[in-house]
C-alpha positions, 0 to 999 in steps of 0.5 A: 716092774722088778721088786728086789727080794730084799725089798721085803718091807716095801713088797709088804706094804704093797701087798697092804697098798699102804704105800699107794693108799695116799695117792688118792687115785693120782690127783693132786689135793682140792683148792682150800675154801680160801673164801671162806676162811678168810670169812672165819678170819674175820669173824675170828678178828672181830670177836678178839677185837670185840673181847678187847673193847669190852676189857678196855670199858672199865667202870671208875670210881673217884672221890667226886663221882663215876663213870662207866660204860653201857651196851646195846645191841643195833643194828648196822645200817650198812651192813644189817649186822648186829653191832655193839654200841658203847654209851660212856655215862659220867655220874657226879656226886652230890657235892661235885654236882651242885658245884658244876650246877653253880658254875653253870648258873654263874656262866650264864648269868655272866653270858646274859650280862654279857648280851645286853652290853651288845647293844652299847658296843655296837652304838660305841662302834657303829659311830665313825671317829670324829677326826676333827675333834682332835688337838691340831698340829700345826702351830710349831711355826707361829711359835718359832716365830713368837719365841724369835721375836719374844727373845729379840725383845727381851734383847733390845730391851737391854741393848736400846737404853744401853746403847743410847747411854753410850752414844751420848757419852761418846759424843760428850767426850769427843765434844769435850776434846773439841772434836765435832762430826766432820772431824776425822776423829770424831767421824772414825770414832763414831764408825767405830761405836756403829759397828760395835752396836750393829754387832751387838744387835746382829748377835741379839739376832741370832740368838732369838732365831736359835731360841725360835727354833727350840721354841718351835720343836717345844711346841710341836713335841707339846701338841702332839703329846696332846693330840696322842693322849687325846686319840688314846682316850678317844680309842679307849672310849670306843672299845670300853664297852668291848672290853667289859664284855670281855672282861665279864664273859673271859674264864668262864670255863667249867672246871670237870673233874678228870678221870684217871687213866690206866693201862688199855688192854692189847687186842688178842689176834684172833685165829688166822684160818686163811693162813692155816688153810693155805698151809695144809692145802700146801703140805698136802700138795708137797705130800702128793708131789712126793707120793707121786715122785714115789710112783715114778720111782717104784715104776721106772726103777725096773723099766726093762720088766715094767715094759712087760705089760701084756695082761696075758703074763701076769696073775694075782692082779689088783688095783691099787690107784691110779697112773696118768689117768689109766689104772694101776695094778699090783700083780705078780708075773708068771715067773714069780716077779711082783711088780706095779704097772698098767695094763698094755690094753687099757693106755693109749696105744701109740705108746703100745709095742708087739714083740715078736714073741707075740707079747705087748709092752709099754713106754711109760714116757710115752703114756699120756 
C-alpha cells in the first residue's frame, strides 16, 4: 500500500502503531457482563429505595404522645437474604392513656350489657306474631246497615205522628164539605195526600241509605286506625329489646388522637449499571467499526501497491495487528515506499497471483 509523502503525521503514527494500536488484533469488543450489571442494578435500586424508607420513618411527637419506628434485621423466607423490618411503635401520654383506657373499660362494660339483653331479643323474636289478637276489619257493613236504619227511624219518628195528624185532618175536612170515600173528590184528594206521604217516606229513604254509606266508611277508616296502632305497638314490642341493644352498643368507637402528616421523601434512582454497561459496550464497538473502516481505507487507498505482497520486495518488516484473521505488517519496499499489507505466503492462496516477473500479489477482496 502507497503512503503520500505529505502523509508524514499518519506515516509517523504507524511508524509508533499508534493508529493500529486500538484495532485490538481486528476483533470487535467483548459482550459486557449484561447479568451482572443488571444484578448491581438492583442492589444499586435497593439501597436507594432502603435509604428512602429509612428517610420516610420520622419520629413524631405531639402534644398527647409519640410515635415512632424500630428496625431489625430478618431474614426473607423466600429468598434467604437479610431484609429490614419496620415496627410503627404509638406511645401516649399519661393524660391521653388513661383516657383511651376509660374509653376502653366503658366500651366494655356496654358491650357486656349489651350481651345479656341476647337473651330477652331472641325470646321477643323467637315468638311468631299472634295475627289473631289484632282489631278485625270487617264490621263496615253491619255499620251501613245500623246507621241506615238508626237514620230512617229518626226520620219516621217525624214523618208517623206528622202524617197521621194530616190524614185526619184531611178526612175531617172533606167530611166537613159533605164528601165521603167513594166520592170522586173525596177519592182524588185522598190519592193525592198518599203520594205526598210516599214521597216523603221515599226521601227518608234515601237519606239513611246515603247516611249508611258515610256511616260505614266512618266505621272502616275507625277500625283500621285501630288495628295500624295496634300492629305499630305490637311491632314495637318485638324490636324494643333490639333497639336497647343498639342504642347501648352504637358510638362506642374510641377516639385516638391522629398523627400529623408531613412531606415523603422521593426515592433517589439508584446507579443504572446495565445501561452504563450497554453504552460503553456500544461506543466501543462504534470505535472498532470506525478503526476497522480505517484499516480498509489505509489498505485500499493504494491497491495498485498494496497488491505488491511478495515478502521477498520488502524490508523493515513489522506487525502491527491483525487483518481478516492473517497478520499485519508495516514495512517498507525496496524502492523506499512505506506501506501496510500481509504477506503473499501467509493468506489463503486462492486469493494469490504469480506475475510474470516472478513476484506474488494479493486480492484484498478476495482475502477470506
Amino acid at each position: 500500500m502507497y503512503v503520500p509523502n505529505r502523509a508524514d503525521r499518519r506515516f509517523q503514527a504507524l511508524l509508533n502503531g499508534e493508529l493500529f494500536a486500538c484495532f485490538g488484533g481486528g476483533k470487535s469488543p467483548s459482550t459486557p457482563d449484561y447479568e451482572g450489571a443488571a444484578e448491581k442494578t438492583a442492589a444499586s435500586d435497593r439501597e436507594a429505595l432502603s435509604y428512602q424508607t429509612w428517610a420516610n420513618r420520622p419520629e413524631q411527637n405531639m402534644p398527647w404522645g409519640s410515635q415512632k419506628w424500630d428496625s431489625q434485621k430478618v431474614t426473607d423466607p423466600a429468598t434467604g437474604e437479610k431484609v429490614t423490618k419496620w415496627t410503627q411503635n404509638t406511645t401516649l401520654n399519661e393524660d391521653s392513656q388513661r383516657a383511651l383506657d376509660a374509653q376502653l373499660g366503658l366500651m366494655g362494660d356496654r358491650s357486656e350489657l349489651a350481651q345479656s339483653m341476647y337473651g330477652r331479643m331472641a325470646d321477643e323474636y323467637g315468638t311468631e306474631m299472634d295475627w289473631g289478637n289484632l282489631p278485625e276489619i270487617g264490621g263496615a257493613a253491619g255499620a251501613r246497615q245500623r246507621g241506615e236504619d238508626a237514620i230512617y227511624g229518626r226520620a219516621t219518628s217525624r214523618l208517623d205522628p206528622q202524617w197521621e195528624q194530616t190524614m185526619d185532618q184531611t178526612e175531617a175536612k172533606l167530611a166537613a164539605q159533605g164528601l165521603r170515600p167513594g166520592d170522586k173528590a173525596y177519592d182524588q184528594a185522598m190519592d193525592n195526600l198518599n203520594r205526598q206521604k210516599t214521597d216523603a217516606y221515599q226521601q227518608a229513604t234515601y237519606g239513611s241509605i246515603m247516611g249508611g254509606g258515610q256511616e260505614g266508611e266512618r266505621t272502616f277508616n275507625m277500625e283500621s286506625q285501630d288495628r295500624n296502632r295496634a300492629l305499630a305497638e305490637e311491632m314495637q314490642k318485638r324490636g324494643f329489646s333490639l333497639n336497647e341493644i343498639n342504642a347501648i352498643i352504637s358510638g362506642q368507637q374510641v377516639g385516638m388522637p391522629s398523627m400529623p402528616s408531613f412531606n415523603a421523601a422521593g426515592k433517589a434512582q439508584g446507579v443504572d449499571y446495565s445501561g452504563a454497561a450497554q453504552a460503553g459496550y456500544d461506543a466501543d464497538l462504534a470505535s472498532a467499526s470506525q478503526d476497522q473502516a480505517a484499516l480498509q481505507g489505509w489498505m485500499q487507498g493504494g491497491a495498485s501497491m498494496a497488491m505488491m505482497s511478495d515478502r521477498r520486495l520488502k524490508r523493515n518488516i513489522t506487525l502491527i495487528g491483525s487483518f481478516k484473521q492473517y497478520p499485519l505488517y508495516l514495512f517498507q519496499y525496496l524502492w523506499g515506499t512505506w506501506a501496510v499489507g500481509v504477506m503473499a505466503d501467509e493468506v489463503n492462496q486462492d486469493a494469490v497471483t504469480r506475475l510474470p516477473n516472478g513476484y506474488d500479489m494479493v486480492d484484498l477482496a478476495r482475502v477470506v
